[in-house]
N, C-alpha and C positions, 0 to 999 in steps of 0.2 A: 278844553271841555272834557269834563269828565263822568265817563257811562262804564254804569254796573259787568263785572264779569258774569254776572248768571242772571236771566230775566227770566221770570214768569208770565209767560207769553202762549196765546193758543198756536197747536199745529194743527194747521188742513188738512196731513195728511193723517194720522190717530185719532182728527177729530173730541179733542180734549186737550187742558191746560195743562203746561207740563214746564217744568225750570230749563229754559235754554243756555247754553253755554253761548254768550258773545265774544266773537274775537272781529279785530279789523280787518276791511275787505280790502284787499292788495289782487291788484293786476296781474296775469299771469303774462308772460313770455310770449310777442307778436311770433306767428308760424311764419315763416323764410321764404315760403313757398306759396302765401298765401296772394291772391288775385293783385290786390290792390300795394301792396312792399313787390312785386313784381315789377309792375305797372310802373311805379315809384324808381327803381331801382333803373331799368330801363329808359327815364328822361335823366338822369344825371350822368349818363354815358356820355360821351362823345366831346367836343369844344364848346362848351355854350354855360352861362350862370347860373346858380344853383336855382332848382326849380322846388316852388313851397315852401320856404324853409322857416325858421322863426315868427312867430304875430305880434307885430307890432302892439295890439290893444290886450291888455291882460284880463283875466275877469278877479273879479271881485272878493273871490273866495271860492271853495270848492263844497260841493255837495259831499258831504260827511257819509261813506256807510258802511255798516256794521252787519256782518253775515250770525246770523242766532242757528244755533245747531239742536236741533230736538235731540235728548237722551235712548228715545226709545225706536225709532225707525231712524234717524241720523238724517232727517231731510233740510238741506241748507235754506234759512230763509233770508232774503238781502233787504234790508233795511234802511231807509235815508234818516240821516237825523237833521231836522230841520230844512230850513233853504239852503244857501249859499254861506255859509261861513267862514272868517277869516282863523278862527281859535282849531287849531290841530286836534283831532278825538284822542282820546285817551282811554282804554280800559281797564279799570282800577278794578282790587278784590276788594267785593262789598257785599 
């Protein structure tokens, strides 16, 4: 699937329409320290089988999204493209 590198889209926070730069939204790095990879980390100690690991059922496709960045205040906005799709995003210059 493929989505424009610049949309002209409103920002909430200027309050006007303005050509956003789109790029794809990528996950950033789980914190080491954080509650639940603790929690996590702490039941695969000891003698006993791995605890949560892989799901059996897959889903169908992934919700596609696209971060739009305003040129003039820089405020990120996250965007879904569609439902569930099996076609990888693409951002093409157009």
């Amino acid at each position: 699937m493929k989505y424009p590198s610049t949309v002209n889209t409103y920002c909430p926070k200027c309050r006007k329409t303005t050509v956003h730069k789109a790029k794809l939204y990528s996950k950033g790095s789980a914190r080491t320290m954080a509650w639940g990879q603790v929690k996590h980390a702490r039941k695969l100690t000891g003698y006993h089988g791995k605890v949560a690991g892989e799901k059996t059922v897959k889903k169908q496709g992934k919700r596609q999204k696209v971060v739009l960045t305003c040129p003039v205040c820089n405020l990120k906005i996250e965007r879904t493209i569609g439902t569930r799709t099996r076609k990888k995003l693409e951002v093409t210059a157009a």
